[in-house]
C-alpha positions as CSV (number, residue, x, y, z in Angstrom):
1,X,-20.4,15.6,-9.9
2,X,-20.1,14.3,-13.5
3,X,-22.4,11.3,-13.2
4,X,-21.4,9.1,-16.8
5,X,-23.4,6.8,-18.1
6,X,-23.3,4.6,-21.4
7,X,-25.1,2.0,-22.9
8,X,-23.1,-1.0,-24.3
9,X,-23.9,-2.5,-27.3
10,X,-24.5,-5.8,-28.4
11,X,-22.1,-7.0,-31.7
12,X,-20.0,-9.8,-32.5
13,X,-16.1,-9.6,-31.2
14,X,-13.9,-6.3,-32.5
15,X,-10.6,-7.1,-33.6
16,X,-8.0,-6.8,-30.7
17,X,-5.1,-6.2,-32.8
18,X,-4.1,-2.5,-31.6
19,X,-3.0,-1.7,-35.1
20,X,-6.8,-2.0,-36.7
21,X,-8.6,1.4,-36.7
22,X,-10.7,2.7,-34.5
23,X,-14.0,2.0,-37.2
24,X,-13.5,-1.4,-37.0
25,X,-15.2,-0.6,-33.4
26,X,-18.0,1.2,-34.7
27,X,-20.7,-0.9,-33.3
28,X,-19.3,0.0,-29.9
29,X,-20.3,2.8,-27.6
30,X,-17.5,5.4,-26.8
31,X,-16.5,7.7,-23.7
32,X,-14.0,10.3,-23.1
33,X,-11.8,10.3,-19.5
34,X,-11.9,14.6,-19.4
35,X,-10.5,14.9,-15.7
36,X,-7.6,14.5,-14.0
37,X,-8.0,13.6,-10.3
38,X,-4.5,13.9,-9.4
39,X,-4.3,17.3,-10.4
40,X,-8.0,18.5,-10.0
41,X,-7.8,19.8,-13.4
42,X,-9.3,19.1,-17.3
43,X,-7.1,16.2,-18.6
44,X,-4.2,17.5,-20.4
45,X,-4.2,14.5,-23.2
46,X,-7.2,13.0,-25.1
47,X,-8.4,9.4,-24.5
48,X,-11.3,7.9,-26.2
49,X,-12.6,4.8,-24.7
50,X,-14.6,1.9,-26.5
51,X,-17.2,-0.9,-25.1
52,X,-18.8,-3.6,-26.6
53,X,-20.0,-6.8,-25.7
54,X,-21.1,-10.4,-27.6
55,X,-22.4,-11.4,-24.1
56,X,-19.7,-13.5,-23.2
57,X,-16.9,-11.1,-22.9
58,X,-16.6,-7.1,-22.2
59,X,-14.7,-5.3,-25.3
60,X,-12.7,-2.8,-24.6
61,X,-10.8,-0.3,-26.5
62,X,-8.4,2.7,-25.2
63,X,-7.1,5.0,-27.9
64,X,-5.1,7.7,-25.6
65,X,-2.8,10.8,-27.3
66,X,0.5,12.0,-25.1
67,X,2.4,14.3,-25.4
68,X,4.6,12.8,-22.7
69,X,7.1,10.4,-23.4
70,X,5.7,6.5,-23.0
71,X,6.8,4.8,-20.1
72,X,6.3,1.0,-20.8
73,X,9.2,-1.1,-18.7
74,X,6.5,-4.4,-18.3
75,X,6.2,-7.0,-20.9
76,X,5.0,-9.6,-18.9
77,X,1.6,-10.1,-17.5
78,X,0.9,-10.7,-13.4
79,X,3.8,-8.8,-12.2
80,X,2.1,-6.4,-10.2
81,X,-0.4,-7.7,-7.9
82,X,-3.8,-5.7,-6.1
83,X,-4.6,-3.4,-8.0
84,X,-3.6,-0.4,-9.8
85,X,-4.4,1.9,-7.0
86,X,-2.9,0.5,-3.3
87,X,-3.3,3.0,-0.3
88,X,-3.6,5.6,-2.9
89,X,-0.5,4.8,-4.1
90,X,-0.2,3.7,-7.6
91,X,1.7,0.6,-8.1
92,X,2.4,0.7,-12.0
93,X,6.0,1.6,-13.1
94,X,4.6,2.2,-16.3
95,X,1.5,4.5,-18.0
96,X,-1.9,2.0,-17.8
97,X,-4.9,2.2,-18.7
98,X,-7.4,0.2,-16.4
99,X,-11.2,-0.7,-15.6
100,X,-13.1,-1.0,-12.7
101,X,-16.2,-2.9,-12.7
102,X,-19.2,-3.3,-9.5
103,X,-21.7,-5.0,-11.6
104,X,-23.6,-5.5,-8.3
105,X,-23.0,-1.9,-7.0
106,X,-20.5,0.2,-4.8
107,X,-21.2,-2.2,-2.0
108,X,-20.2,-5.2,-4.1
109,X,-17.5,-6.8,-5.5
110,X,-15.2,-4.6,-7.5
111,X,-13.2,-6.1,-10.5
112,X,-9.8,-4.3,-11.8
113,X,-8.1,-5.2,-15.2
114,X,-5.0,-3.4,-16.0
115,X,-2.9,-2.9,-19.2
116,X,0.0,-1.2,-19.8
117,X,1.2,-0.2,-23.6
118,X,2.8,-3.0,-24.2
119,X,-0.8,-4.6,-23.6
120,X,0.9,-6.6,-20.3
121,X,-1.4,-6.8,-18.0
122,X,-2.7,-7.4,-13.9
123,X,-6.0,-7.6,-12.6
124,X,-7.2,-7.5,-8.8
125,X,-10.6,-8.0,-7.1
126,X,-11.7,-7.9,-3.6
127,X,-13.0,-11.0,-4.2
128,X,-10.1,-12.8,-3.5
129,X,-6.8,-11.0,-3.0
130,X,-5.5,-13.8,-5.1
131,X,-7.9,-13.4,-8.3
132,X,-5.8,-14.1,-11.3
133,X,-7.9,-15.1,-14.0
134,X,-7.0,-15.8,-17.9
135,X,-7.8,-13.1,-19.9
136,X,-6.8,-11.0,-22.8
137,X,-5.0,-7.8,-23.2
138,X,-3.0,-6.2,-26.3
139,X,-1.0,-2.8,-26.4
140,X,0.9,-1.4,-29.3
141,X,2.8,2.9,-29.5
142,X,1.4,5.0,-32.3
143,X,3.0,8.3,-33.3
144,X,1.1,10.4,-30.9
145,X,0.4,8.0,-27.9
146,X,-0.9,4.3,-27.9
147,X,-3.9,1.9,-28.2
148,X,-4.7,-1.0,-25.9
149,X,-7.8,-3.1,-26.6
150,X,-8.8,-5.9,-24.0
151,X,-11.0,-8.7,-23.5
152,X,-12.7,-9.5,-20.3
153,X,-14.4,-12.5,-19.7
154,X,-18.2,-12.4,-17.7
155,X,-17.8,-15.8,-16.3
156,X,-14.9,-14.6,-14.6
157,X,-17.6,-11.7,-12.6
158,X,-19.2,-12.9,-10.2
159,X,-22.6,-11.1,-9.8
160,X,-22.7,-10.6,-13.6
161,X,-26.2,-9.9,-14.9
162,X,-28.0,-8.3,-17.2
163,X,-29.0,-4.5,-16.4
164,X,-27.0,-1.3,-15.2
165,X,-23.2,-1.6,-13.6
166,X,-21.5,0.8,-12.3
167,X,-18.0,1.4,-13.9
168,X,-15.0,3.3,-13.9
169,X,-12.4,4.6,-17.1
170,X,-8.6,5.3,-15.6
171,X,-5.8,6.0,-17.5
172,X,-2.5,6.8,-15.4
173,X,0.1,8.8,-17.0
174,X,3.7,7.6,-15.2
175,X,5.7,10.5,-16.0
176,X,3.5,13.9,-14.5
177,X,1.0,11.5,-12.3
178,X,-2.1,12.3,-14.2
179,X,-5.2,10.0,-13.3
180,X,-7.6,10.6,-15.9
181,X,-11.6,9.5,-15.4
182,X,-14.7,9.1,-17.3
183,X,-16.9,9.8,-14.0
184,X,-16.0,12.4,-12.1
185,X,-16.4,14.9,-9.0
186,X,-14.3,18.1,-9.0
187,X,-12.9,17.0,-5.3
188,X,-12.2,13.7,-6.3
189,X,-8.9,12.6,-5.4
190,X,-9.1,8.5,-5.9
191,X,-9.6,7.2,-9.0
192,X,-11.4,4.1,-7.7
193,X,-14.2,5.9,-5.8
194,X,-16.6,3.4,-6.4
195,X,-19.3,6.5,-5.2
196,X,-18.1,8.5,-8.1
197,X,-18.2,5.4,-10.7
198,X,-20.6,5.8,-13.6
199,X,-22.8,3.7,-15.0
200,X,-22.8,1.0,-17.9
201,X,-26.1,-0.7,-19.3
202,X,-25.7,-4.1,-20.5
203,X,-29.2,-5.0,-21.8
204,X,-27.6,-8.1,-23.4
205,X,-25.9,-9.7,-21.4
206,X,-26.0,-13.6,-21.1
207,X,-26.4,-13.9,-17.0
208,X,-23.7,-16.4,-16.5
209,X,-24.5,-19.7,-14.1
210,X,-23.8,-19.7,-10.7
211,X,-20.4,-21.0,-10.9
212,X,-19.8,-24.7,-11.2
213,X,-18.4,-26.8,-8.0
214,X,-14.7,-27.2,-8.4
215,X,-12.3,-29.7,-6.6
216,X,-8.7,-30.0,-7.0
217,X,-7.1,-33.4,-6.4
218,X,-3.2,-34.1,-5.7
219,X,-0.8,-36.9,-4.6
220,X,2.3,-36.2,-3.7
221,X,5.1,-39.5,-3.4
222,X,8.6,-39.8,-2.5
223,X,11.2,-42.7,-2.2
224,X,13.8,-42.4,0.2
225,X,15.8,-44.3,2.6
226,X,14.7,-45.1,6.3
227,X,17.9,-42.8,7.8
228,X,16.7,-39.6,5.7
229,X,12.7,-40.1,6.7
230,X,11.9,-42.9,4.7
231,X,9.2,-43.1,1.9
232,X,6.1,-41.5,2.0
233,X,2.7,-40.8,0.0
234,X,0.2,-37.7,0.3
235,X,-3.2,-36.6,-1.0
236,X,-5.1,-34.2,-0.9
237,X,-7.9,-31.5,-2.3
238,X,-9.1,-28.1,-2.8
239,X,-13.1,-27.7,-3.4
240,X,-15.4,-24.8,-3.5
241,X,-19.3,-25.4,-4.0
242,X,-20.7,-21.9,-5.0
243,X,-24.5,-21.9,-3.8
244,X,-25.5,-18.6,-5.4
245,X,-23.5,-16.0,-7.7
246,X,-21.8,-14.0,-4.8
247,X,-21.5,-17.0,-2.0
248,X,-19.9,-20.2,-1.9
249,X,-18.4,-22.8,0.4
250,X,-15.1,-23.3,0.2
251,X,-12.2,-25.7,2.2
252,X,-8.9,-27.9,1.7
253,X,-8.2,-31.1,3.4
254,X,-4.6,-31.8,3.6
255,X,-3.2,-28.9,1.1
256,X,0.3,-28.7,-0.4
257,X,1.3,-24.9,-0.2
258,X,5.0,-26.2,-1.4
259,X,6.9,-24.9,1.9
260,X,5.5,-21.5,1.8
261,X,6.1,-21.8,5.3
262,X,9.6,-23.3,5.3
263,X,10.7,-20.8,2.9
264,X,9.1,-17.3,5.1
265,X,11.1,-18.8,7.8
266,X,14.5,-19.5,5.9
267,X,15.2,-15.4,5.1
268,X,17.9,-13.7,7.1
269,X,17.3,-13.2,10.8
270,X,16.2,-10.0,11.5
271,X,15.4,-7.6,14.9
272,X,12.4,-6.2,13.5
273,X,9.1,-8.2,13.1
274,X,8.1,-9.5,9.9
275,X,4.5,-9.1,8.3
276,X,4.2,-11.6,5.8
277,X,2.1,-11.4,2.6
278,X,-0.8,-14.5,3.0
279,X,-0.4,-16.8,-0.3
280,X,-2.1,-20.2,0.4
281,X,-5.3,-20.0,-0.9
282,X,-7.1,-21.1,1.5
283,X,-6.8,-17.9,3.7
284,X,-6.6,-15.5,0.0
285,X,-10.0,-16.3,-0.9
286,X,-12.4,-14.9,1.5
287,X,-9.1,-12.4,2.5
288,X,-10.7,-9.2,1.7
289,X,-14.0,-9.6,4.1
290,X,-11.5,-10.1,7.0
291,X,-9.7,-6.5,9.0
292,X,-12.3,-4.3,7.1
293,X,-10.8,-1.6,9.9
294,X,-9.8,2.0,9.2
295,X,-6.3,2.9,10.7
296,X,-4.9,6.5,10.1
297,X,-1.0,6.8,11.7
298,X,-1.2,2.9,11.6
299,X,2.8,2.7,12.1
300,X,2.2,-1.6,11.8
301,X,-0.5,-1.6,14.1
302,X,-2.4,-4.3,13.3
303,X,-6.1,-6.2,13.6
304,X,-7.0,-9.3,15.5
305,X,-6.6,-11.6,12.6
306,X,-3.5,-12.3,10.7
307,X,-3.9,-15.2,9.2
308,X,0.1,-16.2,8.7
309,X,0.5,-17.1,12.0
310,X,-1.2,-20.0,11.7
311,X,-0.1,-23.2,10.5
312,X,-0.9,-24.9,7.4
313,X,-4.4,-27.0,8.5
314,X,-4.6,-31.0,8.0
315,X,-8.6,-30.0,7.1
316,X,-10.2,-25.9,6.4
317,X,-14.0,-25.1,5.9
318,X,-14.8,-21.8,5.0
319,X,-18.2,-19.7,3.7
320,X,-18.1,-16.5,1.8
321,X,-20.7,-14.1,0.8
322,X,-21.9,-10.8,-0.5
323,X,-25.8,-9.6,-0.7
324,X,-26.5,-5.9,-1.2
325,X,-24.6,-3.9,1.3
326,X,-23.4,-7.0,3.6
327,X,-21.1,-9.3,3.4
328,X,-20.5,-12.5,5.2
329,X,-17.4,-15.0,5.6
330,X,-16.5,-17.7,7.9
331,X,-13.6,-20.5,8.3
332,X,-12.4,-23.1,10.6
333,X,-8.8,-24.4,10.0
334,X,-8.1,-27.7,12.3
335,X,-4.5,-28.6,12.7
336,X,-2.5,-30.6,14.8
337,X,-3.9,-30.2,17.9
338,X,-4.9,-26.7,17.5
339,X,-7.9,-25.2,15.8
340,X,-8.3,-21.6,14.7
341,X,-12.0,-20.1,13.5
342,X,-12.6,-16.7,12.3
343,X,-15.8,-14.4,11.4
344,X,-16.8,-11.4,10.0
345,X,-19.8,-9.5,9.3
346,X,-19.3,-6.2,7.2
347,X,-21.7,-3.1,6.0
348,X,-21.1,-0.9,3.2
349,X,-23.7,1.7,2.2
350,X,-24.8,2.2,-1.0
351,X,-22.7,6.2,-1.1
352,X,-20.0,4.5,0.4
353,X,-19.4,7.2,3.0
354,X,-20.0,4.9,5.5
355,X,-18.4,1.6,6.4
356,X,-18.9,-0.8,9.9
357,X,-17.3,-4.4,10.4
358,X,-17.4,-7.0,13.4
359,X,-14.7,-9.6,13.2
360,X,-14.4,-12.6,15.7
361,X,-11.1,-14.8,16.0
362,X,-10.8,-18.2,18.1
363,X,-7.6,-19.9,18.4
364,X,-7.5,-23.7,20.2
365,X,-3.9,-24.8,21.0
366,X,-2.8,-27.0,24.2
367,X,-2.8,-25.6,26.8
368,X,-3.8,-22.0,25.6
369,X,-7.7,-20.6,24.7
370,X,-7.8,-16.8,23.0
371,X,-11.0,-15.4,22.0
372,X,-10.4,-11.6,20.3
373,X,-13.5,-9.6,19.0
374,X,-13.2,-6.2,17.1
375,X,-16.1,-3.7,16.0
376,X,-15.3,-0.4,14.0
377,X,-16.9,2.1,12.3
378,X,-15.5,4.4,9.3
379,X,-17.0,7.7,7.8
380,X,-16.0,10.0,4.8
381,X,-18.0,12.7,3.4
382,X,-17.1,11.8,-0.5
383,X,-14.7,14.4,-0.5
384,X,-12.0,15.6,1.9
385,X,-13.4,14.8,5.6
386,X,-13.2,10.9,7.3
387,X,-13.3,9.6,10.6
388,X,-13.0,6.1,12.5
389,X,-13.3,4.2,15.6
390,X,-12.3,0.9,16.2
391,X,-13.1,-1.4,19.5
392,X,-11.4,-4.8,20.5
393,X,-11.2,-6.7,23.2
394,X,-8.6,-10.3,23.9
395,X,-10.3,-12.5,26.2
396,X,-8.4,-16.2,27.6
397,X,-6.3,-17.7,29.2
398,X,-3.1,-15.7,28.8
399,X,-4.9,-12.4,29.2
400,X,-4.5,-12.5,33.6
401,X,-6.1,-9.1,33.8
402,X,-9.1,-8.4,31.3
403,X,-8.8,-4.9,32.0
404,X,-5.1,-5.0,30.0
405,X,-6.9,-6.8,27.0
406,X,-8.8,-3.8,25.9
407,X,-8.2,-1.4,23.7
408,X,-9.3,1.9,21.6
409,X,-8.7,3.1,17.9
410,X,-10.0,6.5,16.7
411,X,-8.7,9.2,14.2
412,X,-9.8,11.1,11.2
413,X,-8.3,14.0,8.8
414,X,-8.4,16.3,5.8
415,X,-7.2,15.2,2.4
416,X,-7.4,16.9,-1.0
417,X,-5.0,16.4,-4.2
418,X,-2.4,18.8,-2.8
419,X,-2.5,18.1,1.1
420,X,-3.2,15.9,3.5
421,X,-3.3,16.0,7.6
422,X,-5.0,13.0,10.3
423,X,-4.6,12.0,13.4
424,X,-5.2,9.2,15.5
425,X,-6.0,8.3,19.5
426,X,-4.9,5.1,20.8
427,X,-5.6,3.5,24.0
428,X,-4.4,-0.2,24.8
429,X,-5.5,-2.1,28.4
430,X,-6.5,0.3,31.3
């Protein structure tokens, strides 16, 4: 493995205009992305890569030669949502260039900002599968390739200190599929291997606050006649009181999601199921702790929680948290005569080769009690070799036989940059 590691500089804020040259970053420290994991090969096209920081933002410069033609369709930002790399599929139309940040480690939060040429950008975070902070990005064609330069804000990190991060460089060329890395190992197939990240010192860096409280107030009114419903007047909030810089406690007493629900349910009939995306906030926040389960040959197959089916709650209360190689989130939505509670309790070691969650879901309606627990376990040997196993059991009062509410996940495969083979067991009741 080609463990890289840089130290960032302290300096007051580069000029972001792509068009200013390259020694206008000279205070800056510099890397070069020299493999291509998507081809397990040296890169065929130089990129040089500069950092900087003032302390309250990351500087960052890409200065990358092509000999292929630019692909560069996206001129808006936020158009392409979690992440560069989903499934390992890449979701960019375009070429991009991209960073990866786990300031607290592998185990911890990791941070995504994208550009593409044009300097249109996306970020993700497992965070929250809804992060979409401000921040800035610009992208601009040269003769022999392009230059994007970007801004990312600290506050915006949660876990942000002082000290050594681990980091990753990416640069996706659209046309031949090239995935070109600062930190590498020869067998490396993802990107985003957090276990193959390298590493960034930031002696200087101002450690940001914990996070201040927010709330979010609205009031909602509308005039109408008595035969059509009558008038009517609504308020509510969104808060989140962050007690440390990787937990917080979060809820929403009488939210306005503007007929998310009413407009899921108005698309064309259909005889197959539909798996909707979650968007109410609420549920996105603490999303990414929840159906931490491997699945190989999933074919729809899903966990014990999805959150969709339940209905917009009058009042939610919710915890989230990550320390080390744990993390920890909670929530309680109350309806209308109905309340559904979640948990989940997840591992990550510090390699990342190994992976173990524990989810519990509770759902209250009239009439109807359903308790569903899950427990799984996921391996991979950094390279080409994983293997699962996943446990659940549905326990109340539509389950008649106990026996029928059990049920078995396990599988594992092979997969390098040219091939890839799995296979899963599946056993459901007795």
């Amino acid at each position: 493995m080609i463990a890289a590691a840089i130290t960032v500089p302290h300096a007051t804020a580069p000029p972001l205009q792509p068009s200013a040259p390259v020694t206008a970053w000279n205070v800056s420290a510099s890397a070069q992305l020299r493999w291509d994991v998507g081809h397990a090969r040296l890169a065929k096209d130089e990129t040089t890569v500069h950092i900087s920081t003032d302390g309250k933002f990351l500087y960052v410069r890409f200065d990358a030669k092509q000999s292929e033609p630019l692909m560069a369709a996206q001129h808006s930002d936020d158009t392409v949502a979690g992440g560069s790399n989903i499934n390992g599929g890449i979701a960019w139309t375009d070429d991009a260039v991209w960073v990866d940040l786990w300031p607290t480690g592998p185990a911890g939060f990791q941070y995504q900002f994208e550009s593409n040429p044009n300097g249109a950008h996306n970020e993700a975070s497992s965070e929250n599968t809804a992060f979409a902070p401000a921040w800035e990005s610009h992208g601009e064609a040269t003769s022999g390739g392009y230059v994007v330069t970007m801004a990312i804000p600290v506050a915006v990190i949660h876990g942000a200190h002082p000290g050594t991060w681990h980091a990753q460089l990416v640069r996706y060329v659209r046309s031949s599929g090239e995935m070109n890395v600062w930190s590498y190992d020869e067998a490396q197939n993802n990107p985003d291997d957090p276990a193959r990240a390298g590493l960034l010192s930031i002696p200087t860096l101002a450690r940001p606050p914990v996070p201040r409280p927010r709330v979010g107030m609205y009031a909602l009114g509308e005039l109408a006649s008595a035969p059509i419903g009558g008038s009517t007047s609504r308020v509510g909030a969104d808060f989140s009181i962050p007690v440390a810089q990787t937990a917080a406690i979060f809820g929403t007493l009488h939210p306005d999601y503007s007929n998310v629900e009413i407009d899921q349910q108005s698309i064309s009939p259909t005889v197959y199921q539909r798996v909707y995306s979650e968007v109410r906030p609420f549920f996105t926040q603490a999303a990414p702790y929840y159906n931490n389960f491997n699945c190989d040959v999933c074919s729809g197959f899903r966990t014990t929680l999805y959150t969709p089916s339940i209905p917009t709650p009058a009042q939610g209360y919710a915890f989230e948290g990550k320390e080390g190689a744990f993390g920890l989130a909670a929530f309680d939505a109350i309806g209308d005569g109905r309340s559904d509670a979640a948990a989940a309790l997840n591992y990550t070691s510090d390699d990342n080769h190994w992976n173990a969650a524990f989810q519990h879901v509770l759902a209250n309606i009239p009439g109807v009690r359903d308790v569903a627990d899950e427990l799984g376990v996921s391996w991979f040997n950094g390279k080409y070799l994983s293997a699962y196993a996943n446990y659940a059991t549905d326990r109340g009062t539509n389950v008649l036989d106990p026996s029928q509410g059990n049920w078995l996940d396990a599988g594992g495969g092979f997969v390098n940059q040219q091939y890839a083979l799995f296979g899963s067991f599946r056993s459901v009741g007795s």
